[in-house]
SEVOKOL-945956 format. One record per residue (C-alpha): y, z, x. Coordinates in steps of 0.001 Angstrom, whole numbers, plus 500000, padded with zeros to 6 digits. Layout:
% SEVOKOL-945956
YZX/...
This chain:
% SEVOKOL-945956
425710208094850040/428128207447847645/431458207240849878/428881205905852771/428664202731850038/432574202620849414/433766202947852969/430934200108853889/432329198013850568/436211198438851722/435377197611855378/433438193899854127/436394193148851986/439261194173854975/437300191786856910/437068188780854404/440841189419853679/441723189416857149/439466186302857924/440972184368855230/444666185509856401/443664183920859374/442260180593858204/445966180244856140/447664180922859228/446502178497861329/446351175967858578/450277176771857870/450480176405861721/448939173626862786/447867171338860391/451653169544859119/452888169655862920/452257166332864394/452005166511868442/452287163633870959/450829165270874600/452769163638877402/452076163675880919/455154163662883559/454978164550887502/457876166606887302/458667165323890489/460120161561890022/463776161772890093/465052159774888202/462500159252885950/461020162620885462/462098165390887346/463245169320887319/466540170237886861/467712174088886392/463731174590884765/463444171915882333/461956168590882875/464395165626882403/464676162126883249/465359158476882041/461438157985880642/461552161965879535/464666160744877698/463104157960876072/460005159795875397/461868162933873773/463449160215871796/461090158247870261/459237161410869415/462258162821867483/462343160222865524/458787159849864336/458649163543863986/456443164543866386/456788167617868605/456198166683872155/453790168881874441/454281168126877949/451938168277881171/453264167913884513/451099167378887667/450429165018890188/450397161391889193/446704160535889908/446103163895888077/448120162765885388/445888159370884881/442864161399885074/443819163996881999/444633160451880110/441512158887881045/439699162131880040/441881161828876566/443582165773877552/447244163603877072/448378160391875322/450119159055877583/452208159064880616/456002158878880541/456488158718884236/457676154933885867/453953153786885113/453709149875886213/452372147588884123/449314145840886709/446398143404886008/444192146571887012/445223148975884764/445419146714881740/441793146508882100/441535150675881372/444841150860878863/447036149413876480/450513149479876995/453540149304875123/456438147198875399/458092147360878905/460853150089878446/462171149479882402/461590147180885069/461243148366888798/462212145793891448/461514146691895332/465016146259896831/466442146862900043/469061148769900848/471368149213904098/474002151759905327/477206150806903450/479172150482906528/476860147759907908/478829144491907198/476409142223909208/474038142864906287/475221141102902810/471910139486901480/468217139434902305/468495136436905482/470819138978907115/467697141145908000/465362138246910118/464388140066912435/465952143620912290/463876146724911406/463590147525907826/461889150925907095/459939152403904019/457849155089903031/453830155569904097/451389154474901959/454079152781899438/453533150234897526/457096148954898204/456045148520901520/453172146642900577/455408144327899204/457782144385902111/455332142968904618/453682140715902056/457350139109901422/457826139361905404/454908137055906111/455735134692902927/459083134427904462/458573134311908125/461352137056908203/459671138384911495/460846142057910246/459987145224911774/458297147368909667/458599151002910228/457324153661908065/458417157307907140/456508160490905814/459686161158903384/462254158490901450/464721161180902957/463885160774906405/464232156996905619/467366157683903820/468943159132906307/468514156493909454/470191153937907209/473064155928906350/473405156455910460/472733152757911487/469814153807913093/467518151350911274/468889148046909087/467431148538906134/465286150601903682/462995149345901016/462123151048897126/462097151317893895/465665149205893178/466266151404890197/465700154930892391/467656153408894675/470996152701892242/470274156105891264/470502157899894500/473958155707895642/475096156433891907/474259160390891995/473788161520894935/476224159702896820/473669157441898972/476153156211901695/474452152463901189/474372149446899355/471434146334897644/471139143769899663/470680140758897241/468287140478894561/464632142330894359/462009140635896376/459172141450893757/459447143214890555/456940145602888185/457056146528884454/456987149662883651/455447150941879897/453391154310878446/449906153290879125/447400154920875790/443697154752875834/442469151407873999/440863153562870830/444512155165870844/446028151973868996/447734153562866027/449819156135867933/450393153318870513/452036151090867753/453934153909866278/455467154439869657/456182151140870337/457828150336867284/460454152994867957/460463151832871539/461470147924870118/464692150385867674/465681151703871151/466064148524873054/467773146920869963/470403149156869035/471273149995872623/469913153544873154/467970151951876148/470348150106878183/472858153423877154/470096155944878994/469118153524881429/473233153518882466/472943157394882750/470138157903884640/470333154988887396/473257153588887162/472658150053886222/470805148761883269/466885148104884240/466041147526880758/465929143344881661/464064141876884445/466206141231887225/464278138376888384/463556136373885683/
């Protein structure tokens, strides 16, 4: 009975050891580790994509920044962008970090920081195409974009404002588009201006803007509206970026041109 008593008494006390091992451990872990969860597609060159297995990108960039300097660890999710809005909605991340425009619509769900990049829609055409040097060139000549864009949304609502009498035609994939204006076989192609400076600048895009953007969007991290304090923290080190430079310096490497300003304004 004796050692039945001391083997039950040694077992309690390895167990209330252990536990409170454990409670010390986690605390240790967790609780002086700040973490910012960020939500990316992964998939959104040049803003956030996959390069040899690590996600990178100009708005990764500035993310990765901005949480090095407040001393938070990021913990990034990457999915599809309407899952990505539905894990912040849900609260699951903090925001997105992934070319998210600024519209009357969403400001109604989220606040958003500072702009950190503008998007203009732009149209490009094949480099070689010297009948094409600003946006009156195209009256009437077949401008292409991708299905279901909001670019081209934008195309036919500027095409009707403007009595430009395009021809809209409309692609599964940017590449497919891509590719007919490099050959000539259509006059023009119509995106994100910024994607677009990035794809001539990288990837050797055999085309050139024509003129200025016909419509332009903010882009900012969009937080939850009960999320204000992390929002403000973030956008105070976003206001340090665009000041000292960092910004335009990233904006440089990643497309090519500096979308930090508006380019219509």
């Amino acid at each position: 009975m004796k050692k039945l008593l001391t083997l039950v008494t040694v077992v309690l006390l390895s167990v209330a050891l252990a536990a409170c091992g454990n409670s010390s451990d986690e605390k240790s872990k967790g609780s002086d580790e700040k973490v910012i969860k960020v939500g990316a597609t992964g998939q959104s060159f040049p803003n956030a994509y996959q390069e040899d297995g690590k996600l990178v990108g100009y708005d990764v960039e500035v993310m990765n920044t901005i949480a090095k300097n407040l001393g938070y660890k990021v913990e990034w999710t990457t999915t599809d962008f309407s899952g990505l809005m539905g894990q912040l909605n849900s609260g699951r991340i903090d925001t997105v970090a992934n070319a998210v425009a600024v519209t009357a619509e969403r400001e109604k769900m989220y606040k958003f920081t500072d702009p950190y990049s503008y998007i203009g829609t732009q149209i490009v055409t094949s480099k070689d195409n010297k009948n094409v040097n600003q946006i009156e060139d195209l009256k009437g000549k077949t401008v292409a974009g991708v299905l279901g864009s909001n670019h081209v949304e934008k195309l036919q609502e500027y095409n009707t404002k403007n009595k430009m009498n395009l021809n809209i035609k409309t692609y599964e994939t940017r590449e497919g588009a891509m590719n007919d204006v490099e050959l000539g076989r259509i006059d023009g192609y119509v995106n994100s201006g910024s994607v677009l400076s990035a794809e001539i600048n990288k990837h050797d895009f055999k085309a050139k803007l024509v003129g200025k953007p016909i419509d332009e969007d903010a882009t900012a991290f969009p937080f939850q509206k009960d999320n204000d304090e992390l929002r403000e923290k973030v956008n105070t080190e976003l206001k340090k970026l665009k000041e000292d430079g960092t910004l335009e310096k990233l904006s440089q490497k990643y497309f090519g041109t500096n979308t930090v300003e508006s380019q219509t304004k």
